[in-house]
KEDO-158542 format. One line per 3 residues: their letters; for each residue x, y, z of N, C-alpha, C. Coordinates in nm, 2 decimals. Last residue first. Layout:
BEGIN
A	X:Y:Z:X:Y:Z:X:Y:Z; ...;
This chain:
BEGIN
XXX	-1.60:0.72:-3.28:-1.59:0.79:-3.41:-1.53:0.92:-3.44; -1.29:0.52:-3.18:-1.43:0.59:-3.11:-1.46:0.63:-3.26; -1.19:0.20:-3.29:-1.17:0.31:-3.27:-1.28:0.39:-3.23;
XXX	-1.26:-0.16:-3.13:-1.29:-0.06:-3.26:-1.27:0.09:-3.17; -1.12:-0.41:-3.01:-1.20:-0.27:-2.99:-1.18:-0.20:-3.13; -1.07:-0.75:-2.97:-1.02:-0.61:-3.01:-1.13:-0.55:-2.98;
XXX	-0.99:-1.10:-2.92:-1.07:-1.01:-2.85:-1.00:-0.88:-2.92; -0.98:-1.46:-2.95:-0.93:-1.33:-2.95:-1.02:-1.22:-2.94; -1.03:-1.79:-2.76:-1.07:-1.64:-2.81:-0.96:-1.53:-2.85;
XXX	-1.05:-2.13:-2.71:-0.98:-2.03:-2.74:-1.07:-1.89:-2.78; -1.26:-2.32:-2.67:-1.14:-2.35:-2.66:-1.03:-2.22:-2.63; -1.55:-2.43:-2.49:-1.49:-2.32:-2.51:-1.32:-2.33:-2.53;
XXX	-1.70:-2.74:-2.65:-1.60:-2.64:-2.57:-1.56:-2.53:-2.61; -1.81:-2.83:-2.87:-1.91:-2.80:-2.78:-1.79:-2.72:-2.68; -1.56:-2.93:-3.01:-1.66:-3.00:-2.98:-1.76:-2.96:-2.85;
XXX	-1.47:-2.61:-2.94:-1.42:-2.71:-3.03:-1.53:-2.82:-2.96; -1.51:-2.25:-3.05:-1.53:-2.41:-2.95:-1.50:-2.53:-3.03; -1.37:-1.92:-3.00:-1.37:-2.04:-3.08:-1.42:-2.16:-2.95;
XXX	-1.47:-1.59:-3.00:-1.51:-1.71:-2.97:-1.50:-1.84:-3.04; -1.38:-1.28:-3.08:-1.43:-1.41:-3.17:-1.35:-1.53:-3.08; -1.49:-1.00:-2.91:-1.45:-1.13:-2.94:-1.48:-1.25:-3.02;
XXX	-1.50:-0.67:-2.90:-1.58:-0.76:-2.95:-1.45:-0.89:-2.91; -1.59:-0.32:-2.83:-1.53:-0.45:-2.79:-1.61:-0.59:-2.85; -1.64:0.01:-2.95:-1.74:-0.13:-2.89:-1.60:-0.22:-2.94;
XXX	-1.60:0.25:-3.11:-1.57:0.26:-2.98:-1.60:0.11:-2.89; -1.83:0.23:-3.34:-1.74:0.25:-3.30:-1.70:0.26:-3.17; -1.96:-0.14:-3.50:-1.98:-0.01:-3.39:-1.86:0.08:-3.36;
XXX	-1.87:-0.31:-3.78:-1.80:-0.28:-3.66:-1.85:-0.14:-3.58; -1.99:-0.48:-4.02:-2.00:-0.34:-4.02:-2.00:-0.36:-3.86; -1.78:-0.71:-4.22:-1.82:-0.69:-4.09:-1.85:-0.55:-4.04;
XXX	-1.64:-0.71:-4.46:-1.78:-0.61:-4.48:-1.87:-0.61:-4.35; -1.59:-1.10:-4.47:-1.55:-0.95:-4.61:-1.72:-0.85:-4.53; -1.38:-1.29:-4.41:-1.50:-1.23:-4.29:-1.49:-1.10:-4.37;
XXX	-1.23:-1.62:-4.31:-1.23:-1.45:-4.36:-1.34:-1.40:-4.38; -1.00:-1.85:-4.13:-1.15:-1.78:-4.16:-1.17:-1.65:-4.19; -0.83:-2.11:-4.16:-0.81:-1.94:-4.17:-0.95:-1.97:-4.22;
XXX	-0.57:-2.35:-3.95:-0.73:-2.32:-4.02:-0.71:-2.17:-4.08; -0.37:-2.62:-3.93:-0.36:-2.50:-3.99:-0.49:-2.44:-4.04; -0.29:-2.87:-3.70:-0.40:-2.81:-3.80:-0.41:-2.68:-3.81;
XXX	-0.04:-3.10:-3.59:-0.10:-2.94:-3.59:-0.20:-2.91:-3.72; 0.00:-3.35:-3.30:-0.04:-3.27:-3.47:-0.12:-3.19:-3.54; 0.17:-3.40:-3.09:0.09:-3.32:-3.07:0.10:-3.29:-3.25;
XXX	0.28:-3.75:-2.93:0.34:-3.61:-3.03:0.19:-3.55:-3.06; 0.18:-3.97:-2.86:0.17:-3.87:-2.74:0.23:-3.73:-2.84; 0.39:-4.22:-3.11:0.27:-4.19:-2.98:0.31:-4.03:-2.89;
XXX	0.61:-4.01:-3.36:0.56:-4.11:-3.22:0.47:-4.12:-3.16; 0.54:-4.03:-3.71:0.54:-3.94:-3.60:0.56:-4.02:-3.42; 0.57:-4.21:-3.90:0.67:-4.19:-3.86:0.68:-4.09:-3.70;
XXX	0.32:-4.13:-4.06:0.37:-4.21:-4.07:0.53:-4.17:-4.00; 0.02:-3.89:-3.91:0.15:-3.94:-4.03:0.26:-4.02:-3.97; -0.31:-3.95:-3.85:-0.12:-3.98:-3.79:-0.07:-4.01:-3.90;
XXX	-0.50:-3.68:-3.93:-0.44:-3.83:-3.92:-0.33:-3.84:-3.90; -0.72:-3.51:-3.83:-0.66:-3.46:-3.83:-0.59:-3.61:-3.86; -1.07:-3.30:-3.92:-1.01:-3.46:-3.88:-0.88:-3.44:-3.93;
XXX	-1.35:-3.14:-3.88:-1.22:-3.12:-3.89:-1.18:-3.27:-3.87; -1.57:-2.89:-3.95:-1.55:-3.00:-3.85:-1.44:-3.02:-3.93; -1.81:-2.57:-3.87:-1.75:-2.71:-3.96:-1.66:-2.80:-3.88;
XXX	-1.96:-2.26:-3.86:-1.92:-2.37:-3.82:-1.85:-2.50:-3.93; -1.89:-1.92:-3.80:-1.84:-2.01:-3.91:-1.85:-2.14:-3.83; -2.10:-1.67:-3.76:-2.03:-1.75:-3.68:-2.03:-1.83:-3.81;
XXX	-2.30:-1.38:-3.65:-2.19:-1.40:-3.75:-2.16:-1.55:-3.70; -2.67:-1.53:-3.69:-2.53:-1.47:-3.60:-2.46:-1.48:-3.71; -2.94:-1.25:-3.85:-2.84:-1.39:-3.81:-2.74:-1.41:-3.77;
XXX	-3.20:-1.13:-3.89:-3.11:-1.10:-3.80:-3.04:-1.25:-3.82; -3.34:-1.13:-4.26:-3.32:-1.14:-4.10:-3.20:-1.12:-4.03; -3.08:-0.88:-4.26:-3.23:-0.91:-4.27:-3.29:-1.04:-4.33;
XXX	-2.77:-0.80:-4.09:-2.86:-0.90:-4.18:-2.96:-0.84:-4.14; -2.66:-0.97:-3.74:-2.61:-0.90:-3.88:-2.74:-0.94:-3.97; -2.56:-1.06:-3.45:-2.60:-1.08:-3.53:-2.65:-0.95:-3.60;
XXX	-2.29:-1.14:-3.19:-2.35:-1.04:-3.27:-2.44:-1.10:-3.42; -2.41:-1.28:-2.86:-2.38:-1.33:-3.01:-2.40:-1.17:-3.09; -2.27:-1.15:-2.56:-2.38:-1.18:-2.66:-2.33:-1.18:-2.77;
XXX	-2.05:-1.00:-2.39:-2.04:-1.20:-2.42:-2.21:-1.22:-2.52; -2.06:-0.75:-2.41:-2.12:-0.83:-2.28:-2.14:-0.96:-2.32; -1.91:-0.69:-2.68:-1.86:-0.72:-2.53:-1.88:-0.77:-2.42;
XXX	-2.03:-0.96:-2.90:-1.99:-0.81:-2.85:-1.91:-0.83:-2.71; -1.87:-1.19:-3.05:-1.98:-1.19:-2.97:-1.89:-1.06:-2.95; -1.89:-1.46:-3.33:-1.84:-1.34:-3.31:-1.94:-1.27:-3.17;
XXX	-1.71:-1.81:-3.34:-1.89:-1.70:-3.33:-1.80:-1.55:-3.31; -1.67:-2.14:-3.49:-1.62:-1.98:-3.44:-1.71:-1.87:-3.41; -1.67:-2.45:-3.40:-1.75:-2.31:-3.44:-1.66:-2.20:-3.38;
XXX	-1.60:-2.79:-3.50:-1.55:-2.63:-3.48:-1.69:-2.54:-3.49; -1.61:-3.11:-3.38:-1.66:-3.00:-3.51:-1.62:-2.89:-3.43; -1.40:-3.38:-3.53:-1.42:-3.25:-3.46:-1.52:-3.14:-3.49;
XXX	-1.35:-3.71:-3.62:-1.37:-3.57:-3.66:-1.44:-3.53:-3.51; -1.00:-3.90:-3.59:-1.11:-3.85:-3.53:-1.21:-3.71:-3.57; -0.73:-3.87:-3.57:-0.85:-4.02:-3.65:-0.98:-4.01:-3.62;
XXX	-0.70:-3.78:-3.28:-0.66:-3.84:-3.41:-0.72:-3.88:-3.50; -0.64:-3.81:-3.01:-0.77:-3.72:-3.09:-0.75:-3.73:-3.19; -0.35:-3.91:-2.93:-0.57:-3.95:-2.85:-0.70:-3.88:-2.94;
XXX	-0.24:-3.64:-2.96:-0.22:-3.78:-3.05:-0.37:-3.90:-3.05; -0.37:-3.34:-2.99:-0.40:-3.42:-2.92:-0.34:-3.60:-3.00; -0.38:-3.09:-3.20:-0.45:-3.18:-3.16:-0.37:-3.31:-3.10;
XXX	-0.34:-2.77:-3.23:-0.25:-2.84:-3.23:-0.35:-2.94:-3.16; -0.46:-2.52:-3.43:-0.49:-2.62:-3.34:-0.41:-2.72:-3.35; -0.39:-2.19:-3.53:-0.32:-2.36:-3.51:-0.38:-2.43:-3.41;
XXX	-0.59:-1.95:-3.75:-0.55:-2.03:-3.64:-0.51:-2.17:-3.65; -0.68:-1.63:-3.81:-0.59:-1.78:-3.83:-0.58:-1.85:-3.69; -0.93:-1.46:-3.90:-0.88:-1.52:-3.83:-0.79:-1.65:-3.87;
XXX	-0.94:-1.14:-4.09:-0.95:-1.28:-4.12:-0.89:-1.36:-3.99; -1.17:-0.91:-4.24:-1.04:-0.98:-4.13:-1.04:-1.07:-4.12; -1.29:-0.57:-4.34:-1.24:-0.71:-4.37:-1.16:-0.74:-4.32;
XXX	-1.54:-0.36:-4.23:-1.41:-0.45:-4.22:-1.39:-0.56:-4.24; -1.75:-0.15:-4.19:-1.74:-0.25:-4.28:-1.60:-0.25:-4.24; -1.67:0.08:-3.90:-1.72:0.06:-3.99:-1.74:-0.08:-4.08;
XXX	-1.41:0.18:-3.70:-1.51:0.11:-3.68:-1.56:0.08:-3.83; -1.06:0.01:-3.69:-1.15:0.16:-3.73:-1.27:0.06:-3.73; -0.90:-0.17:-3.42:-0.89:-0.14:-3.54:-1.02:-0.02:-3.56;
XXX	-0.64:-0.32:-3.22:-0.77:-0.21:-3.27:-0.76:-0.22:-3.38; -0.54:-0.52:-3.23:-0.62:-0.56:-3.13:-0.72:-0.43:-3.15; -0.29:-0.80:-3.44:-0.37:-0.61:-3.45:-0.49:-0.71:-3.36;
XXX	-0.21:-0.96:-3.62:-0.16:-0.88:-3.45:-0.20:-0.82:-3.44; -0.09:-0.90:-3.96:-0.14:-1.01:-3.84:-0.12:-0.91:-3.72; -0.07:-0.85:-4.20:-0.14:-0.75:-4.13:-0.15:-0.80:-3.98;
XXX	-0.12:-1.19:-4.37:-0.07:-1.06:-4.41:-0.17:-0.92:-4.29; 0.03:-1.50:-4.35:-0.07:-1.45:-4.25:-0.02:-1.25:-4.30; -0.02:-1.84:-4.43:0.04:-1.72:-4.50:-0.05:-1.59:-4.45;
XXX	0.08:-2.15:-4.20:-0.03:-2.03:-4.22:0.01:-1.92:-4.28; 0.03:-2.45:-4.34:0.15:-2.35:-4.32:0.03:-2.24:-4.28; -0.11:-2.70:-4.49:-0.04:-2.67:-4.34:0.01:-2.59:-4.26;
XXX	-0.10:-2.61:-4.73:-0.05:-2.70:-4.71:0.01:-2.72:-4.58; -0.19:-2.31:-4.64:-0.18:-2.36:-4.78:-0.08:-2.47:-4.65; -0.42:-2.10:-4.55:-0.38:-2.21:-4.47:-0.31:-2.25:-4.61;
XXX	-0.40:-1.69:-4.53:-0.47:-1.80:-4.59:-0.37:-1.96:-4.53; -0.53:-1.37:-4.46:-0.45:-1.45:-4.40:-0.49:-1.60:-4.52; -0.54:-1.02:-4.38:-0.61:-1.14:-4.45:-0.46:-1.22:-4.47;
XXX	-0.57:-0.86:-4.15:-0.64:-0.80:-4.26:-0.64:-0.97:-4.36; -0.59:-1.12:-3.81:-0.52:-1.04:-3.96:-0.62:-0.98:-4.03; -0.56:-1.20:-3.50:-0.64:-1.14:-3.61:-0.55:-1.06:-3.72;
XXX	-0.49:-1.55:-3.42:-0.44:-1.40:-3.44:-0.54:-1.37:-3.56; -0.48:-1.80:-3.16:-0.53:-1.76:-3.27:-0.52:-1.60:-3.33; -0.39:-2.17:-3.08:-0.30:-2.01:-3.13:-0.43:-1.95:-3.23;
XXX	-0.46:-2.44:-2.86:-0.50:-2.32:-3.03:-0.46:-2.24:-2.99; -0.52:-2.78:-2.76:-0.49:-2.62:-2.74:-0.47:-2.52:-2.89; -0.76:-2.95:-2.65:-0.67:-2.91:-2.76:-0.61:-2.77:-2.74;
């Protein structure tokens, strides 16, 4: 599947469409932050009719999971997805799924790299990646 994914201050999916506010940003200040990931999975006509499950994870620089909390637990949004042929579209056409994940109070190291890791049924499909400002 292929996927578009951009970091916004906050973003939301309404009826397919992505309403995307602050988008494109690769730094940002260290501390608590609110962000929201959007993203277009464009799915596969062969993939159709079909559920998916998603995770999104949040991982520091050296590719480890960040985990947050007492207990320690990872940041990461999982769920699953199913996408149906509308009526009129042709075989092999590519149908797009509009997601947004938002993320209130992520307390961000300063000066540290991070990526949010998307998989789509157990694959690595897509990532975006920023740095937080020094202190």
């Amino acid at each position: 599947m292929k996927t578009n994914m951009l970091l916004c201050d906050y973003a939301e999916a309404i009826e397919g469409k992505l309403y995307i506010m602050g988008g494109g940003w690769s730094l940002c200040p260290a501390g608590p932050r609110n962000m929201s990931i959007a993203m277009l999975i464009l799915v596969p006509w062969n993939e159709t009719n079909t559920q998916h499950k998603l995770t999104l994870m949040l991982l520091d620089e050296d590719g480890n999971q960040v985990n947050l909390g007492e207990p320690p637990r990872e940041v990461k949004q999982e769920g699953s997805f199913e996408v149906g042929r509308p009526p009129g579209v042709p075989p092999g056409s590519d149908i797009g799924v509009a997601l947004v994940f938002n993320f209130i109070g992520i307390p961000f190291t300063p000066g540290a790299g991070y990526r949010w890791q998307l998989e789509i049924d157990g694959q690595p499909t897509d990532y975006v990646s920023f740095r937080t400002r020094g202190s």
